[in-house]
matplotlib code that plots the C-alpha trace (Angstrom):
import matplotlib.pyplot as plt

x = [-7.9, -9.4, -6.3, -5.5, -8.7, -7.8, -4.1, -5.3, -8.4, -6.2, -3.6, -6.0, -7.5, -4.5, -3.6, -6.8, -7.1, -2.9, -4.1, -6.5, -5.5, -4.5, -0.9, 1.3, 3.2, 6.0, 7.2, 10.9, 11.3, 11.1, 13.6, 14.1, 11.7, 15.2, 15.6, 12.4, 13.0, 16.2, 14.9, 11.3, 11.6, 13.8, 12.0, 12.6, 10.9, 7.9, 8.3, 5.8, 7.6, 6.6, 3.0, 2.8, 3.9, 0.9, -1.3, -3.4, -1.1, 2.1, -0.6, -2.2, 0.1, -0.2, -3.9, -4.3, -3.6, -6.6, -9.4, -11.7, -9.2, -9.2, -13.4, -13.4, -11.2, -12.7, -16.3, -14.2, -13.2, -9.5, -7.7, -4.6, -4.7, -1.3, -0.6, -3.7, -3.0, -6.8, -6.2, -2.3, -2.6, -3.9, -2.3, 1.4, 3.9, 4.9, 2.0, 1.8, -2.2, -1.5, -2.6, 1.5, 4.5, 5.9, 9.4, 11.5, 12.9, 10.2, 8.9, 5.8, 5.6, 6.1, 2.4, 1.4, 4.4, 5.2, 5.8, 2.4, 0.6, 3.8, 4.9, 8.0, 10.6, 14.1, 13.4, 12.9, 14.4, 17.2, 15.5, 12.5, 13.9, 15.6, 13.2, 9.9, 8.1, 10.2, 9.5, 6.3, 5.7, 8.1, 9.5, 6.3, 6.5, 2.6, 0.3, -2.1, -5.9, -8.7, -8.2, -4.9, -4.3, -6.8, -9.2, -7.2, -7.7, -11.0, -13.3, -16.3, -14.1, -12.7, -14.7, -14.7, -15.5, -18.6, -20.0, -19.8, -16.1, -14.6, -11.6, -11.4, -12.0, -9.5, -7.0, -7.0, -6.2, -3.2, -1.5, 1.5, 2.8, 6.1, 7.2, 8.0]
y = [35.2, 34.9, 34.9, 31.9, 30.0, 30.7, 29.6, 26.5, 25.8, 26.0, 23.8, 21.3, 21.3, 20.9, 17.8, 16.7, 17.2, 16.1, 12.4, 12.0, 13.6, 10.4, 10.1, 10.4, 6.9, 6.6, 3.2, 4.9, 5.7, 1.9, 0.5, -3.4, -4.2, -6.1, -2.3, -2.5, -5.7, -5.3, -3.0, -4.0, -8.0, -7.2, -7.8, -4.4, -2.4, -5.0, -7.2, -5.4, -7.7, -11.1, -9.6, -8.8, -12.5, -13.1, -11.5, -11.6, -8.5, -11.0, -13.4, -11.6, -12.8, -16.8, -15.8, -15.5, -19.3, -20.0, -21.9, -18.8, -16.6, -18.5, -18.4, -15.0, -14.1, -16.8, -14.5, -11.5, -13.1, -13.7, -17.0, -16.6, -14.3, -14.0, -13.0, -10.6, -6.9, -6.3, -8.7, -7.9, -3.6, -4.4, -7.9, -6.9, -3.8, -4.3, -2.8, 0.3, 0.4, 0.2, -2.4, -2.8, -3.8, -0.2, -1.5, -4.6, -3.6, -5.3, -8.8, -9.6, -12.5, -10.6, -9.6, -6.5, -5.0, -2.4, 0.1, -0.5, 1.4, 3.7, 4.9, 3.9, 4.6, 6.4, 9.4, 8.7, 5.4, 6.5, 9.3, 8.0, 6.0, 9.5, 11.8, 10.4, 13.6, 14.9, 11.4, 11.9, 15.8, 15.7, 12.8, 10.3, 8.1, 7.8, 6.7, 4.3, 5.4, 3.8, 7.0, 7.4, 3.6, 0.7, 2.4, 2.4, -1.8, -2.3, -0.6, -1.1, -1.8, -4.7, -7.8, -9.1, -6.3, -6.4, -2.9, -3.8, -3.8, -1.8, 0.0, -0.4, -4.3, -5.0, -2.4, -4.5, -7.7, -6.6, -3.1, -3.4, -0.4, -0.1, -0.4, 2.5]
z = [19.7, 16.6, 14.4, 16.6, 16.0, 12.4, 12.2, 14.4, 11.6, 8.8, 10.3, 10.5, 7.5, 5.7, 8.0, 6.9, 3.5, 3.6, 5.4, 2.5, -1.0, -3.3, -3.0, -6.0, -6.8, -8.7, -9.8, -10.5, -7.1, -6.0, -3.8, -3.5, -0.7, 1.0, 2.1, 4.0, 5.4, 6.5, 9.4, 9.9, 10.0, 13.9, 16.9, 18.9, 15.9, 16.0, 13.1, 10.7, 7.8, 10.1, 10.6, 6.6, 5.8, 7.9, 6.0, 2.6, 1.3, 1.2, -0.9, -3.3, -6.5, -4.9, -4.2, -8.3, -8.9, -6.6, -8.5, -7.0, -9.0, -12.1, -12.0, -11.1, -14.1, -16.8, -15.7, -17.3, -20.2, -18.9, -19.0, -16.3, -13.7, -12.7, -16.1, -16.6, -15.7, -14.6, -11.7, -11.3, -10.8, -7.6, -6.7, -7.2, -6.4, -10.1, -11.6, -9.7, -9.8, -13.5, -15.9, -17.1, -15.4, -14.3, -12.6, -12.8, -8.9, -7.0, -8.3, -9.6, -7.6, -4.3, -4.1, -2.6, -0.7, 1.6, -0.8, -2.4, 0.6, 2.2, -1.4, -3.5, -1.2, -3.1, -1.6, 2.4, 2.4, 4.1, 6.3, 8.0, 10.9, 12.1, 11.0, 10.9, 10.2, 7.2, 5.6, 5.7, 4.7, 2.2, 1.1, 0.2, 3.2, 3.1, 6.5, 4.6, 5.1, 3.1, 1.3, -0.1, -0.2, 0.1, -1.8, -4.9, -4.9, -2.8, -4.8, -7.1, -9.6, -8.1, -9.4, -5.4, -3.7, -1.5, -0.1, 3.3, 3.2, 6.6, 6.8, 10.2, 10.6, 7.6, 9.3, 12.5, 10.3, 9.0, 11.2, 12.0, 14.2, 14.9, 18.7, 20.2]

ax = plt.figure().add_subplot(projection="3d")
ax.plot(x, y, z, "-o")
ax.set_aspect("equal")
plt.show()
């Protein structure tokens, strides 16, 4: 009974600490997000590309040309946002959290895109939509958590941020299960 208790403890601490460790991104591994869309934007999987157009994610490049941008930025002593890595590492796949364009396969432009918070897809791509589970344990399909993703942008560091920013209220803004 107690060997039980143990394998069953362990097994959930590793889910845990495996739901919230910062996820390695690799800019080489990008796909062209057409690869996402081509699947997610159909009805019978729920449209997560429709519901992501809805969002601020889709925005966050155009949100840059904003005169609320351009003040936020002229505070930091830069003159164009949508040229200034500070503001683009977190407003565009591009950038890969970085302050330097890591990939020429996603667009600038394109704002923050799917690959941004369920990792640079190469490697499970082609595997997720049949085995959901290996994508995820082993291939860097990533389950967004403040954690592993939306952390890494709405921070401290971010000149916007305000501390009573909630995972959970900005989760229900923009989820976008899939239908099962």
């Amino acid at each position: 009974m107690c060997k039980s208790l143990t394998v069953v403890f362990a097994l959930f601490i590793s889910h845990v600490y495996a739901s919230t460790q910062d996820i390695e991104w690799h800019a080489d591994k990008l796909v062209k997000e057409k690869m996402c869309t081509m699947c997610h934007s159909k009805d019978k999987v729920g449209d997560q590309v429709g519901k992501w157009k809805e969002g601020p994610h889709a925005k966050a490049f155009e949100s840059l040309k904003t005169d609320k941008a351009k003040e936020v930025a002229a505070k930091m002593g830069i003159d164009d946002p949508t040229t200034a890595g500070q503001c683009l590492k977190c407003h565009s796949t591009a950038y890969g959290f970085t302050e330097t364009v890591q990939t020429k396969m996603v667009d600038v432009e394109d704002g923050v895109t799917c690959q941004t918070c369920h990792g640079p897809g190469k490697d499970y791509i082609r595997v997720h939509s049949k085995d959901a589970e290996k994508a995820h344990k082993e291939l860097g399909l990533i389950k967004p958590n403040a954690q592993n993703t939306c952390l890494k942008c709405h921070n401290e560091n971010n000149p916007t941020h305000t501390e009573d920013f909630d995972f959970d209220k900005a989760w229900e803004k923009i989820q976008h299960n899939l239908k099962k």
